[in-house]
Every structure is written in C-alpha cells, then in structure tokens.
N, C-alpha and C positions, 0 to 999 in steps of 0.2 A: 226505263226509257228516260232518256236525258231532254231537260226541256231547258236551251238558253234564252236567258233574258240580258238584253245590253240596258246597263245604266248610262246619262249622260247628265247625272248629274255630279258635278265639280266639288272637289275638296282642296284642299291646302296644298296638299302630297299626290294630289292626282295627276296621273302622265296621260291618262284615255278611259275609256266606258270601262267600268266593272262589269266581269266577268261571271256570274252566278249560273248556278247549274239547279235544278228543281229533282229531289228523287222523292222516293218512300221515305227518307229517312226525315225530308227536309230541305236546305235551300247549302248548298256548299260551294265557297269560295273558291274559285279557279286555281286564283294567287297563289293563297295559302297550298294548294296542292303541289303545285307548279315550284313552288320556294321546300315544300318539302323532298320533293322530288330529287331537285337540285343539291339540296343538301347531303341527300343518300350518295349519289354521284361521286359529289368530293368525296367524302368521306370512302367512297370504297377503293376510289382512285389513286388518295394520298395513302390508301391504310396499301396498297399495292405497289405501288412506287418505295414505302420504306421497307415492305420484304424482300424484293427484287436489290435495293441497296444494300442491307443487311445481308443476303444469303451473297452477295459480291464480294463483302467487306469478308465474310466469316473463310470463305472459298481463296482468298487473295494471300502466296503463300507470304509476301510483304506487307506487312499492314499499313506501319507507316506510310511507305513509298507511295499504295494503291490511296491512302487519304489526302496524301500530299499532290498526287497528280491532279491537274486543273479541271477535268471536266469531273471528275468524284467530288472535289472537292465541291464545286458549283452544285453539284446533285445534294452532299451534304447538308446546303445554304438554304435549298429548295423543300427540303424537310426540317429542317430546328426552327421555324412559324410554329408547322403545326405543334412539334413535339411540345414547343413553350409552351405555346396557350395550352395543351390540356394540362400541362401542370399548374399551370395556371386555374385552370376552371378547377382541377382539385383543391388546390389549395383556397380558393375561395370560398368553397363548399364547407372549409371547414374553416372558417371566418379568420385565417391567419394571415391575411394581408388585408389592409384600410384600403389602401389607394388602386387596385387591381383593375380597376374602370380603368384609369390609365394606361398600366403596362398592357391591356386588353386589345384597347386603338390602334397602342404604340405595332404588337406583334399583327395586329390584323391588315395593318400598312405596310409593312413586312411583305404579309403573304400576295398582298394587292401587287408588291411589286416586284416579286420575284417571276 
C-alpha cells in the first residue's frame, strides 16, 4: 500500500511539491521513477526507429539513391545523436577522450533538436 506525502518545501531546482511514495522497502522518489521510466521509453523507441531504418536501408535494392533521398536522409539525422553519444559514452568509459563533457552537450543539443 502506497502512502503519498506532498513536500512544500523549496529548493534551488525546485518546479513544485516533492513527490514521495512510503512502502515496506522505505520512502521512494516519484521523480527518480518517473525519469527512469522515461528513459526506458527513449531508449526502446530510438533502439526501434534504427531497426526499422536499417532493415529499409538493407531491403533498398539502391543504396545510394534510397540514402540520398530527402526523408531517409532526415531519418538518418534523427538517429547519428544517439549513435554518437553511445560511442561517445564508450569511449569515455575507457578514459580516451579528456574533453567528452563537451562533445556530450554538444550531441545532446543535437538530439533536443531534431
């Protein structure tokens, strides 16, 4: 049984009342749920959008031509964000890039506005 309690009390970054939830385990953040959640979403969405390009691209007896047309090509634009940054988070992982904070922003603004 889920018991909510609304905070009103203010922080720095705060938009409205914290969200907490009370179970057996303990007291869990709504947010954090909520942000996790969301995060599954993209990810299954964009990981579905690049199979669906791919098995077009692989299917298309022109490759060229099918990459050169306008709305493929917009589709391709809308996928190399994400592809960057995960090469990106890899190669970070393995400490081979200093400045990756950067190029991080850089592709996350990318995907903001595609």
């Amino acid at each position: 049984m889920k018991i909510l309690f609304f905070s009103n009390g203010t922080a720095s970054n705060d938009t409205g009342p914290a969200v907490t939830s009370t179970t057996a385990a303990g007291p869990v953040d709504e947010y954090a749920m909520v942000k996790v959640v969301l995060h599954v979403i993209d990810r299954v969405t964009v990981v579905y959008f690049f199979l669906e390009y791919a098995l077009r691209l692989l299917c298309s007896p022109r490759k060229l031509k099918f990459f050169l047309q306008p709305m493929n090509f917009i589709d391709f634009l809308a996928i190399l964000p994400y592809v960057v940054s995960l090469m990106i988070s890899s190669l970070q992982d393995l400490h081979i890039l200093g400045k990756a904070g950067k190029i991080m922003r850089l592709v996350r603004v990318m995907r903001i506005l595609r």
